[in-house]
C-alpha positions in Angstrom: -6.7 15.2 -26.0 -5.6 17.1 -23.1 -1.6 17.9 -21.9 -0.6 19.0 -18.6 3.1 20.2 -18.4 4.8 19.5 -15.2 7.6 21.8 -14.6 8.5 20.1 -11.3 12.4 17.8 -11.3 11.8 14.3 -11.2 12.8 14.0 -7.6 9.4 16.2 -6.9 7.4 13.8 -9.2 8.6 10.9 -7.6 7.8 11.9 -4.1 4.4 13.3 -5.3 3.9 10.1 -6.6 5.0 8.1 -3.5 2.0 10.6 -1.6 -0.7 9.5 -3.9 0.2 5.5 -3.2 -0.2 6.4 0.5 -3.4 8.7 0.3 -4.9 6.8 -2.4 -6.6 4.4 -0.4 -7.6 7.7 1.9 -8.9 9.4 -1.2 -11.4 6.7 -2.1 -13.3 6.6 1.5 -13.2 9.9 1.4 -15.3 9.9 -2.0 -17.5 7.3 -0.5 -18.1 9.1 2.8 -18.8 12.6 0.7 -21.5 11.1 -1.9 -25.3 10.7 -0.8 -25.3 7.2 -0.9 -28.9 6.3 -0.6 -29.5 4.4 2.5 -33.4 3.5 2.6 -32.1 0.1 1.2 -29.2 -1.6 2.0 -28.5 -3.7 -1.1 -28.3 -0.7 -3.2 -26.1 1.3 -0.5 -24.1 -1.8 -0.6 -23.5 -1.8 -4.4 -23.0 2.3 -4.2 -20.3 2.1 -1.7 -18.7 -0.8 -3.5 -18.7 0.7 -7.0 -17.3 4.1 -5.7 -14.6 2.9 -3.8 -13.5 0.6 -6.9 -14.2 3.4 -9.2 -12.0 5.9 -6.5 -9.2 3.5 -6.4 -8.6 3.2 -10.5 -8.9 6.4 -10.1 -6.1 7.2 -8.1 -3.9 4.4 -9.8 -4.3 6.1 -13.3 -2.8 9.7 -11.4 0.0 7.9 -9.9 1.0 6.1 -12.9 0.8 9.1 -14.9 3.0 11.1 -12.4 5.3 8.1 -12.6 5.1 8.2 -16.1 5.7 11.6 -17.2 8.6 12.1 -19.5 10.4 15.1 -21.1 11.7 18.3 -19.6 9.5 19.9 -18.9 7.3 16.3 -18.3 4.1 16.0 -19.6 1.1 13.7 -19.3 -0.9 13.2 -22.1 -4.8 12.4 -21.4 -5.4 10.8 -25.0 -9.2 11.2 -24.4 -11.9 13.3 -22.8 -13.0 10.2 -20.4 -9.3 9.8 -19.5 -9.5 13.2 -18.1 -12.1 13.5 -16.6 -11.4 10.5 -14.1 -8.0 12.1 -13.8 -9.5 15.7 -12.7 -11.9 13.1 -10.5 -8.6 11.7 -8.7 -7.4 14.9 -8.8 -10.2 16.0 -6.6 -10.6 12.9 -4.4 -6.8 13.9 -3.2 -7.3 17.4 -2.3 -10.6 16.1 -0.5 -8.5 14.0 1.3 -5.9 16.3 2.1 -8.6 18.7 3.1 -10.6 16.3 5.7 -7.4 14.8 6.8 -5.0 16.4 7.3 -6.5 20.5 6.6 -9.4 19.8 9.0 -8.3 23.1 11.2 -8.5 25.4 8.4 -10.8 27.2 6.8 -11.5 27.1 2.9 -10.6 30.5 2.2 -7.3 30.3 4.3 -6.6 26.4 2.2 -7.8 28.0 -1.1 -5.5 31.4 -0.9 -2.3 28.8 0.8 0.0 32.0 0.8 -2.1 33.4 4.1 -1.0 30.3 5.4 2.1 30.4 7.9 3.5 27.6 6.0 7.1 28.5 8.1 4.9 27.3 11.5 3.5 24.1 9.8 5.0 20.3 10.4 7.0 19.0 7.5 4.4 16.8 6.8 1.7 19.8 6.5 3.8 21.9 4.2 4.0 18.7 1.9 0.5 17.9 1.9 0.3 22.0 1.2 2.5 21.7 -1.8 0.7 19.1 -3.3 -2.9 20.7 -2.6 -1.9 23.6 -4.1 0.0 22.1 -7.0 -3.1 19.3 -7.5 -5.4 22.5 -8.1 -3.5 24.4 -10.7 -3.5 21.1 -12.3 -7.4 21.2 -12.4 -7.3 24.4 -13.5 -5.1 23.6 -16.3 -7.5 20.5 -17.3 -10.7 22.4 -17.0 -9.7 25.1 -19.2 -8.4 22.3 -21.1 -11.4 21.1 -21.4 -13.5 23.6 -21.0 -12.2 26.8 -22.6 -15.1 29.1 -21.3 -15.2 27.7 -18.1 -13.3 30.7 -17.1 -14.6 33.3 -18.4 
């Protein structure tokens, strides 16, 4: 079972949660368009695409209904099994894919990796959100994979 503590008010949560119903649907092309779907025959392709976007799109409902779902000061989500979290560290990703072809496209991975060599002050509203939650989204992975993987950091 794996815990991630959100010390964030529930104003924060509920926005956060309002941003993954909106990139959500963003998030699961995005996983399409980055996996080597096979294209030599179009059946399969067909039946890749399909499955991926389905599997992207639960995906992304389980996060959002675990942000909305978070109780307790601070809130916590509790992943009651390992398969649980793994699709919510997939979703996880999926989003900050999205936010990175999307709406990061400019900048470079080391500058969207290391977010404080950013001139966040200079960005649109909408960039320092996206920012927020990119950043926020990977401490969360961090906290799950060390969850999950104690050694991973080592």
């Amino acid at each position: 079972m794996a815990e991630l503590r959100l010390t964030m008010t529930t104003e924060a949560r509920k926005v956060l949660t309002d941003l993954l119903r909106l990139i959500a649907p963003a998030a699961a092309r995005v996983t399409v368009n980055r996996a080597n779907v096979p294209a030599a025959d179009e059946e399969i392709a067909g039946f890749w695409v399909e499955t991926l976007t389905a599997q992207a799109s639960e995906e992304a409902r389980l996060l959002s209904v675990a942000f909305a779902g978070a109780k307790g000061d601070p809130a916590v989500i509790v992943l009651p099994n390992e398969a649980q979290a793994l699709a919510f560290l997939r979703a996880l990703s999926a989003v900050r894919l999205a936010l990175r072809d999307l709406v990061f496209a400019d900048v470079t991975d080391a500058q969207l990796e290391s977010a404080e060599d950013l001139d966040d002050e200079s960005l649109p509203t909408e960039q320092r959100h996206a920012l927020a939650c990119y950043a926020c989204f990977g401490l969360l992975q961090q906290s799950l994979i060390a969850q999950l993987n104690p050694e991973a950091f080592d």
